[in-house]
NUKEPA-327331 format. One record per residue (C-alpha): x, y, z. Coordinates in steps of 0.2 Angstrom, whole numbers, always signed. Example, Ala and Ser with C-alpha at 12.3 -4.5 7.8 and 13.67 -1.06 7.14 Angstrom:
<x = +62 | y = -22 | z = +39>
<x = +68 | y = -5 | z = +36>
This chain:
<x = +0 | y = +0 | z = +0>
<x = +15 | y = +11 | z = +2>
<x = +23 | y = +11 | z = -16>
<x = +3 | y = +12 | z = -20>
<x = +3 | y = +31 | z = -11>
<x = +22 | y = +34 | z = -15>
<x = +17 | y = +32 | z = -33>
<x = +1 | y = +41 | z = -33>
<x = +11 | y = +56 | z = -25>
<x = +25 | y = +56 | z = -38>
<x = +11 | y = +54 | z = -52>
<x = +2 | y = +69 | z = -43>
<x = +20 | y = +77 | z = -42>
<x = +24 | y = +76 | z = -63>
<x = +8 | y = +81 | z = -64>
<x = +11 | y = +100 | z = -55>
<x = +27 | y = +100 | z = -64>
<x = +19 | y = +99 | z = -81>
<x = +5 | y = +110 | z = -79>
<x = +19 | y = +125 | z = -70>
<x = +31 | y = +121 | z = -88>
<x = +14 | y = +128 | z = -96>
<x = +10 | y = +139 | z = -88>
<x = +28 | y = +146 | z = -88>
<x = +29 | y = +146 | z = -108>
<x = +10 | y = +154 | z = -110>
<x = +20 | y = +167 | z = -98>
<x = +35 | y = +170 | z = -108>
<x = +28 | y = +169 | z = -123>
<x = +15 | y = +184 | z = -118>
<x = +31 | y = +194 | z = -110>
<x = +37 | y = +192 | z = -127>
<x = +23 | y = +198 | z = -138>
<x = +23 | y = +213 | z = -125>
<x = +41 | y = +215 | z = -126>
<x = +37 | y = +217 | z = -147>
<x = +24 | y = +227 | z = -144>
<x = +33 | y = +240 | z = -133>
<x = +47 | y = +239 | z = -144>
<x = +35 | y = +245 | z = -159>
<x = +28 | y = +259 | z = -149>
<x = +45 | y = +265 | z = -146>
<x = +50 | y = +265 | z = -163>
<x = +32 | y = +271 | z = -170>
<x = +36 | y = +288 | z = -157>
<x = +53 | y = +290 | z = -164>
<x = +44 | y = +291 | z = -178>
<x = +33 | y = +304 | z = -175>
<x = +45 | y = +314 | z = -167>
<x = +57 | y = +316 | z = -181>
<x = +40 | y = +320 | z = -191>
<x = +35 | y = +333 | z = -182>
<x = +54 | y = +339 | z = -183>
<x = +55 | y = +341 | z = -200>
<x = +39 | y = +349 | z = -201>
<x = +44 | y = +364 | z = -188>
<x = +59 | y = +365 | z = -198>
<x = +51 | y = +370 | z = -214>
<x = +37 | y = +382 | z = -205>
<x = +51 | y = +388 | z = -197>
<x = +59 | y = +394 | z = -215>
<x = +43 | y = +398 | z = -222>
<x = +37 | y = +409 | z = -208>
<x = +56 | y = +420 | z = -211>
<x = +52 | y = +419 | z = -230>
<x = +36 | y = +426 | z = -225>
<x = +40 | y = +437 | z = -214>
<x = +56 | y = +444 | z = -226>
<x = +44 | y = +446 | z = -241>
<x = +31 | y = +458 | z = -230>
<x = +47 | y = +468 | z = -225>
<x = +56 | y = +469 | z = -242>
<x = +43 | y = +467 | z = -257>
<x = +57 | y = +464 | z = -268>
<x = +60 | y = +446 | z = -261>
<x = +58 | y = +436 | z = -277>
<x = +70 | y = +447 | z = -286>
<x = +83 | y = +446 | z = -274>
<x = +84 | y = +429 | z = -276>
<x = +94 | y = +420 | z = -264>
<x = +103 | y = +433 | z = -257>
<x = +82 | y = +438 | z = -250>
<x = +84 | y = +423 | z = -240>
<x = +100 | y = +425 | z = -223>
<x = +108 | y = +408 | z = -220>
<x = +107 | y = +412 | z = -203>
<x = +88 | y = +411 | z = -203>
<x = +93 | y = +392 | z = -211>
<x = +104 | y = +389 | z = -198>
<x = +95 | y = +396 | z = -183>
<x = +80 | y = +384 | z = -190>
<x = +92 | y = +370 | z = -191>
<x = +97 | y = +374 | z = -172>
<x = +82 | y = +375 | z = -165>
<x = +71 | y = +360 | z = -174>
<x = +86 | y = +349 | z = -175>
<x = +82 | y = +346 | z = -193>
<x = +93 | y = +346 | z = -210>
<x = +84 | y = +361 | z = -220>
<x = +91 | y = +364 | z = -236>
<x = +81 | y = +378 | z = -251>
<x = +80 | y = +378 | z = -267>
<x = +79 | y = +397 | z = -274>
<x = +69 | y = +398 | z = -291>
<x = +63 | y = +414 | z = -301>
<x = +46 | y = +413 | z = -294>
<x = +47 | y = +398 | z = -281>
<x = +57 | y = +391 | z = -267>
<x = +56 | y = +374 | z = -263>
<x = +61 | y = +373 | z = -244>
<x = +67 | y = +356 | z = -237>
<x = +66 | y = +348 | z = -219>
<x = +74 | y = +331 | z = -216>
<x = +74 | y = +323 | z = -197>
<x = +79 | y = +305 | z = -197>
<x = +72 | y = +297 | z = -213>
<x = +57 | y = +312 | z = -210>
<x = +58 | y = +321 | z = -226>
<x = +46 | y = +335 | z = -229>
<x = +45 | y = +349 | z = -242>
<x = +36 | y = +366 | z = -243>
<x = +34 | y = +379 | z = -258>
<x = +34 | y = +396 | z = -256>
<x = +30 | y = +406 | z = -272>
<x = +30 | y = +423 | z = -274>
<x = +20 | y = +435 | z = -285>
<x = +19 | y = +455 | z = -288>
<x = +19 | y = +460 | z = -268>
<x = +25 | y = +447 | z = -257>
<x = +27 | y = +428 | z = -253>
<x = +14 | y = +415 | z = -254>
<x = +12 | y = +398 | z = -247>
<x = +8 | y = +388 | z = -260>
<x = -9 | y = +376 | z = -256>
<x = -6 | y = +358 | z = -258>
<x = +13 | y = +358 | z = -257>
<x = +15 | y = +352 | z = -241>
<x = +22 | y = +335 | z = -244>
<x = +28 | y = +323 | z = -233>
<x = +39 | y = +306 | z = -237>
């Protein structure tokens, strides 16, 4: 009757062990999925972050552009010298974003990169002063 109980209570034993070795992998494999889950957040607010980074830096330009053309109607004419580097550079500074402009007769195309964030902006410019051009706000 012994060996009858001492193998009843191993039986019982192998038992708990199994059902704790599932419930252990159901755990990890739930820690896991989380663990990719957070991990995807993370990259999903970088993200955003370097979005919204190069999108201050080109209203950042444009609003200088803007504000330079109400100044000095004679913007568009100037060309690039209308436009200071250190208004580039102070954008730059602050938004932490690579801004480069493309000066044309009648438009500037105003680039904004953060990370792979790229974002371009047209400004164009008629009789009095600069205009934002509608529609040309992209984003890649």
């Amino acid at each position: 009757m012994s060996r009858n109980v001492t193998q009843q209570g191993a039986a019982l034993l192998l038992m708990v062990l199994v059902i704790l070795a599932l419930m252990l992998l159901v755990s990890l494999a739930h820690y896991r999925a989380l663990w990719y889950h957070i991990q995807q957040i993370h990259k999903q607010v970088a993200t955003s972050q370097q979005r919204w980074q190069a999108r201050a830096g080109v209203e950042c330009v444009t609003t200088a552009v803007l504000r330079r053309s109400q100044a000095s109607a004679m913007i568009a004419k100037q060309g690039k010298n209308g436009m200071s580097s250190a208004d580039i550079t102070r954008c730059q500074s602050i938004t932490g974003s690579r801004i480069t402009v493309e000066y044309g007769a009648d438009r500037w195309r105003i680039r904004s990169q953060s990370g792979q964030q790229q974002v371009i902006n047209s400004v164009v410019f008629d009789e009095v002063q600069a205009q934002r051009l509608a529609g040309s706000y992209y984003e890649r």
